[in-house]
C-alpha distance (Angstrom), angle and dihedral (degrees) to the residues before:
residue distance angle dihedral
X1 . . .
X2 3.59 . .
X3 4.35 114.3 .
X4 3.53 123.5 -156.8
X5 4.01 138.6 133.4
X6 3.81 125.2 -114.6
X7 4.08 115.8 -92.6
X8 3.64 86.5 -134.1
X9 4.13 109.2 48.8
X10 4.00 102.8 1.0
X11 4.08 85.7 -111.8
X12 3.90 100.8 172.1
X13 3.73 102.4 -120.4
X14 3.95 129.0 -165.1
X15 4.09 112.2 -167.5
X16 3.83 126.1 160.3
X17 4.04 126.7 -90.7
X18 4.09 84.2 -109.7
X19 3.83 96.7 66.2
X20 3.53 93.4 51.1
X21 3.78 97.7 132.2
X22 3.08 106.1 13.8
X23 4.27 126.9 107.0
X24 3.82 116.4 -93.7
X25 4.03 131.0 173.1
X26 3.71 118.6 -119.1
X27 4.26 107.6 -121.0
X28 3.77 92.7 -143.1
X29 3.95 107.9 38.2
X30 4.13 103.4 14.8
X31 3.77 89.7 -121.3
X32 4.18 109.0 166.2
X33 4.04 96.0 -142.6
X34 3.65 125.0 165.4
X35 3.98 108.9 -119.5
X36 3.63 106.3 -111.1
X37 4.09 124.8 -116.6
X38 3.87 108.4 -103.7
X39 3.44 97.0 -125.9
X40 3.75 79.2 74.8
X41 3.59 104.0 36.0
X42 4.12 127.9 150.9
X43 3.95 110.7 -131.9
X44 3.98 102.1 -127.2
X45 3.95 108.5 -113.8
X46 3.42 113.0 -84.3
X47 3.32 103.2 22.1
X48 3.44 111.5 117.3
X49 3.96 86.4 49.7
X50 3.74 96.4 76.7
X51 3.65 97.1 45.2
X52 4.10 89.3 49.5
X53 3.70 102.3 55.6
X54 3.82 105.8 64.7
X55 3.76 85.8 58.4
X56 3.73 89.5 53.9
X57 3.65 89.5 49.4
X58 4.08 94.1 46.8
X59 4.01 83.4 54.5
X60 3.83 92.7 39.2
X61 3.83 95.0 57.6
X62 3.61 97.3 31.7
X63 3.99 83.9 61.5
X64 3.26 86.4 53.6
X65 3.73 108.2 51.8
X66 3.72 92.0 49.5
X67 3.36 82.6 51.2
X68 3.90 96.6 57.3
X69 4.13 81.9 38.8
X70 3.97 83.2 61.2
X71 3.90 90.9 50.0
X72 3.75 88.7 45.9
X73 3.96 95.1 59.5
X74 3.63 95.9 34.3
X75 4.11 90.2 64.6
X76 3.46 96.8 33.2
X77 3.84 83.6 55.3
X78 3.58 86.2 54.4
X79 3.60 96.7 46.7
X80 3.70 96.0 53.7
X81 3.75 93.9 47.9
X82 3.93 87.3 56.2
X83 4.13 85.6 39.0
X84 3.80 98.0 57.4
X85 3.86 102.6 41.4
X86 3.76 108.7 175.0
X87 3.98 90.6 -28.2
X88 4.77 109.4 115.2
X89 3.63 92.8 -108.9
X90 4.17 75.5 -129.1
X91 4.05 75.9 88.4
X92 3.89 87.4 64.4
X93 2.94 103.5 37.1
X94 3.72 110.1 44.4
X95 4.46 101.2 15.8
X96 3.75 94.6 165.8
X97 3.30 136.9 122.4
X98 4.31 128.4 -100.5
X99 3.69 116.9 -169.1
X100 3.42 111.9 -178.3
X101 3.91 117.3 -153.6
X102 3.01 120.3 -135.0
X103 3.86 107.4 -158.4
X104 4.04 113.9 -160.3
X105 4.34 90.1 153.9
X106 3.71 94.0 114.7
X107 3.58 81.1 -118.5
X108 4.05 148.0 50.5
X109 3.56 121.6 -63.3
X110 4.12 128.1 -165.2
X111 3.88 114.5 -149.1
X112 3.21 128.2 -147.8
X113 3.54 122.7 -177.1
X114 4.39 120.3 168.0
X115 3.74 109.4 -100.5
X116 3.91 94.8 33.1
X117 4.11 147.3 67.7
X118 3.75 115.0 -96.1
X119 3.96 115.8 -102.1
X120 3.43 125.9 -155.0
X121 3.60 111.7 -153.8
X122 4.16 119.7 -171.9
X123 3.49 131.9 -113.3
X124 4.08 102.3 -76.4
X125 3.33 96.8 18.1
X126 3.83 139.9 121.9
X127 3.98 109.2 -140.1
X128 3.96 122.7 -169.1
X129 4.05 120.3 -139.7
X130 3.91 118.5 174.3
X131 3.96 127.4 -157.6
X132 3.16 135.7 161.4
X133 3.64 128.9 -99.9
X134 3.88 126.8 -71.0
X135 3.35 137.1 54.8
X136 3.65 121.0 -34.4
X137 3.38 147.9 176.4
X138 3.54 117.6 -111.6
X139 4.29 132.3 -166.4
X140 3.35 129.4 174.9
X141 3.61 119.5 -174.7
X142 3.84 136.4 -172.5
X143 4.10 143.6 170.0
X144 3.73 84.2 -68.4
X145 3.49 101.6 48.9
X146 3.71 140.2 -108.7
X147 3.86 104.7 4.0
X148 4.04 91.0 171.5
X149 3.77 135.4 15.4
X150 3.59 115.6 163.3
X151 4.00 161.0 110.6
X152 3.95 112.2 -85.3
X153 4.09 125.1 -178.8
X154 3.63 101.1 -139.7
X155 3.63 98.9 179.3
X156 3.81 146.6 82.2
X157 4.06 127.6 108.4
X158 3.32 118.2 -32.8
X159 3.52 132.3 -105.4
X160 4.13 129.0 -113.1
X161 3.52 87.4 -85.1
X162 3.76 90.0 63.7
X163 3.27 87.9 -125.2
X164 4.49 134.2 100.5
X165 4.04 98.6 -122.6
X166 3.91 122.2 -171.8
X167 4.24 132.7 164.3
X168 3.31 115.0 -153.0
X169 3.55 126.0 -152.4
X170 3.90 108.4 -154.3
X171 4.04 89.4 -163.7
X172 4.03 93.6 48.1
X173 3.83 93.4 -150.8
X174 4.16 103.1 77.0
X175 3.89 106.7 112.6
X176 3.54 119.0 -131.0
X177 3.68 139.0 -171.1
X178 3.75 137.9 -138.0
X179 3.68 111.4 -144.7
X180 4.23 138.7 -166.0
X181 4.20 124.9 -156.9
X182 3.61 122.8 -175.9
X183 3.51 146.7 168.9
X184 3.49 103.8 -111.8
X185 4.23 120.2 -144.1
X186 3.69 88.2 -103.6
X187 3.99 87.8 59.4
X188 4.00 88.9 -115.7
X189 3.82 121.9 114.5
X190 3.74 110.7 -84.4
X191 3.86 111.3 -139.4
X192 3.73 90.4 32.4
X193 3.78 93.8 54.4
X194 3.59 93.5 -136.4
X195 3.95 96.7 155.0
X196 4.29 83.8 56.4
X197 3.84 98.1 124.2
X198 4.64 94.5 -135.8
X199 3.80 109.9 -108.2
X200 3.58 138.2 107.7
X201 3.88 119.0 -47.0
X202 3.78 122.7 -130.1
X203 3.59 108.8 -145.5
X204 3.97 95.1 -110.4
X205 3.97 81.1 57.7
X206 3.88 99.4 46.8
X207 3.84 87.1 54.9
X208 3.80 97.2 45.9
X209 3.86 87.5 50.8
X210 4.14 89.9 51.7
X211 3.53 93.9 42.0
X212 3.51 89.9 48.4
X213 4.29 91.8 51.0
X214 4.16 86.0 44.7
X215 4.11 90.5 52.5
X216 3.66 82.0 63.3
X217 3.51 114.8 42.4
X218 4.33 115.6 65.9
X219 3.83 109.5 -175.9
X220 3.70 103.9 -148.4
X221 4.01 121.3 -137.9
X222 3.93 111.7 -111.4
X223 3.54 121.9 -96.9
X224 4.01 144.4 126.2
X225 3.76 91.5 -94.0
X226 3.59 145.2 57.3
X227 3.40 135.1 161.6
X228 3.82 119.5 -134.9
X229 3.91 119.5 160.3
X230 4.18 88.2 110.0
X231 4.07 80.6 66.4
X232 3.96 129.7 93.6
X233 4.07 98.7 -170.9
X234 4.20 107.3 41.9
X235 3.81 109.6 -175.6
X236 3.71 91.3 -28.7
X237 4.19 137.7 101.9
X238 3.33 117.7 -92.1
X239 3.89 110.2 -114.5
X240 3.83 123.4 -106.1
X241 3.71 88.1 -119.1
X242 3.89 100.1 56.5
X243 3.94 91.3 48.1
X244 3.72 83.5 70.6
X245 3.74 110.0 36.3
X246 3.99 107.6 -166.4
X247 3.52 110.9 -125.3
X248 3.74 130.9 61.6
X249 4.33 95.0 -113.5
X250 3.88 121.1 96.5
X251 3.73 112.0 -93.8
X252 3.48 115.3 -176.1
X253 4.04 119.9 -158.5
X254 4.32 120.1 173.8
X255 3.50 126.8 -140.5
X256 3.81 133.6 -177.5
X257 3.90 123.8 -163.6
X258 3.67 144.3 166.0
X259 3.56 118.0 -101.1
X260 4.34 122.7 -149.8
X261 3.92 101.5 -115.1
X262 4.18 93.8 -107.7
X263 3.15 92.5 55.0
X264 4.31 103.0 46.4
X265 4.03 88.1 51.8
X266 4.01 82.1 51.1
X267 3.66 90.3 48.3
X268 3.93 90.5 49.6
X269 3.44 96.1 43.3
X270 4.14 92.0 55.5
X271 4.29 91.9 34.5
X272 3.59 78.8 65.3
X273 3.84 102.3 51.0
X274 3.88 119.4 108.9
X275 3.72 101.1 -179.0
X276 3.89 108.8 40.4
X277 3.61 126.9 -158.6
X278 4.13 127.0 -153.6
X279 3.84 78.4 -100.0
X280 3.92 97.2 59.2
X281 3.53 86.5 43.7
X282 3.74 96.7 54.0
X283 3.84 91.0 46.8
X284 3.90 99.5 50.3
X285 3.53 96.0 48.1
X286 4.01 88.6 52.0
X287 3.74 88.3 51.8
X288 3.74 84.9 43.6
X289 3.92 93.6 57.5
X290 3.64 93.8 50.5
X291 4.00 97.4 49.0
X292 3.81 82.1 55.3
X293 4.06 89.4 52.5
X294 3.70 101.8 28.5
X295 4.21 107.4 117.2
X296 3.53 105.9 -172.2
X297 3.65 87.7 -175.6
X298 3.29 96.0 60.7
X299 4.19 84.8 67.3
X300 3.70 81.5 -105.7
């Protein structure tokens, strides 16, 4: 179509590309005009208005709906602040369960627990399964069969670590122990009495130092489960670096461990003794040292 306006009134005319060139009336004035080629055409007025506003609109409401998006994020920002409180927001967004296995057979084990793949974890190893929470059914099986079939609740609040944390012991009878290091107020390690100047003890002394190594050692009772997520160190070492906190406050970090069988009927045997001698002392702060540097995980 070929737009232009009438020479004589500025009538807005519309007339196809074959009449280009050809003599034509005007409807409003009766002007004879010869319709112009379109090389050299006259837009009509008004018409590059129409064609311009839906793109103003498009941007117009596309402004718009990122700016609602904006408003959206903002108070959901807000809302999760007030959501979490002092809970990791690890609790949110990750809430299952992680049972580490702890696999003392003397050979490999595949775990099966409901909600999640089986994992076989080797001889002397510490495999990882996660679930969710609930109750479910749990099997462990080995070279000599079915060492555990049953119903476990894996559930309840979760620990600091936002998260539900359990070791299981597929044999049920491996001893573990439940374990406390701190900075003590003389900036030395309390349970391992490093701030002690050397010297000879008194016997008030020798017992404060025992009682002070038994306040943080807990040997566990054996069983297939144990619930760890109030722990910092699970079935690994405790680092060089948190033996000696920096600092001179009390910092208090947990630990939990497996112990060889010797040496938890040792540690039972001296958790139980009232009136120490330089012996007892010696002994528990051996077995002390190696709960520290026992790695499990290391098939250890």
């Amino acid at each position: 179509m070929i737009w232009f306006a009438c020479p004589g009134c500025g009538l807005s005319l519309v007339l196809p590309h074959e009449m280009a060139g050809t003599a034509s009336v005007c409807s409003r004035c009766g002007r004879t005009f010869t319709v112009p080629d379109p090389s050299v055409t006259v837009p009509a007025p008004g018409d590059g208005a129409p064609a311009a506003a839906p793109g103003r609109r498009a941007r117009l409401l596309g402004a718009l709906a990122w700016l609602g998006l904006l408003t959206i994020l903002v108070s959901l920002g807000g809302g999760l602040f007030l959501l979490l409180g002092d809970r990791p927001l690890l609790f949110w967004l990750n809430p299952d369960v992680r049972v580490y296995v702890d696999n003392t057979t003397g050979g490999p084990v595949t775990v099966a627990v409901e909600g999640a793949g089986p994992v076989v974890v080797p001889a002397g190893q510490v495999g990882e399964v996660a679930c969710r929470p609930g109750r479910r059914r749990v099997s462990v099986r080995g070279g000599r069969g079915v060492l555990l079939d049953a119903v476990a609740d894996l559930g309840g609040p979760a620990g600091r670590s936002g998260q539900i944390l359990y070791v299981l012991d597929p044999t049920g009878s491996r001893q573990y122990v439940s374990y406390t290091v701190s900075s003590s107020p003389r900036g030395g390690l309390s349970g391992g009495r490093e701030g002690v100047p050397p010297g000879p003890r008194t016997e008030g002394r020798l017992r404060e130092e025992f009682q002070d190594l038994q306040a943080h050692l807990r040997l566990l009772p054996a069983g297939h489960w144990h619930r760890v997520d109030d722990h910092d160190f699970i079935l690994t070492p405790v680092p060089k670096a948190a033996r000696h906190p920096p600092g001179h406050g009390r910092r208090e970090q947990r630990g939990f461990t497996r112990l060889a069988e010797g040496d938890a009927r040792s540690l039972g045997r001296l958790l139980a003794v009232q009136r120490p001698t330089a012996g007892d002392l010696v002994e528990l702060s051996g077995l002390w040292e190696k709960v520290l540097e026992t790695d499990p995980r290391a098939g250890r």
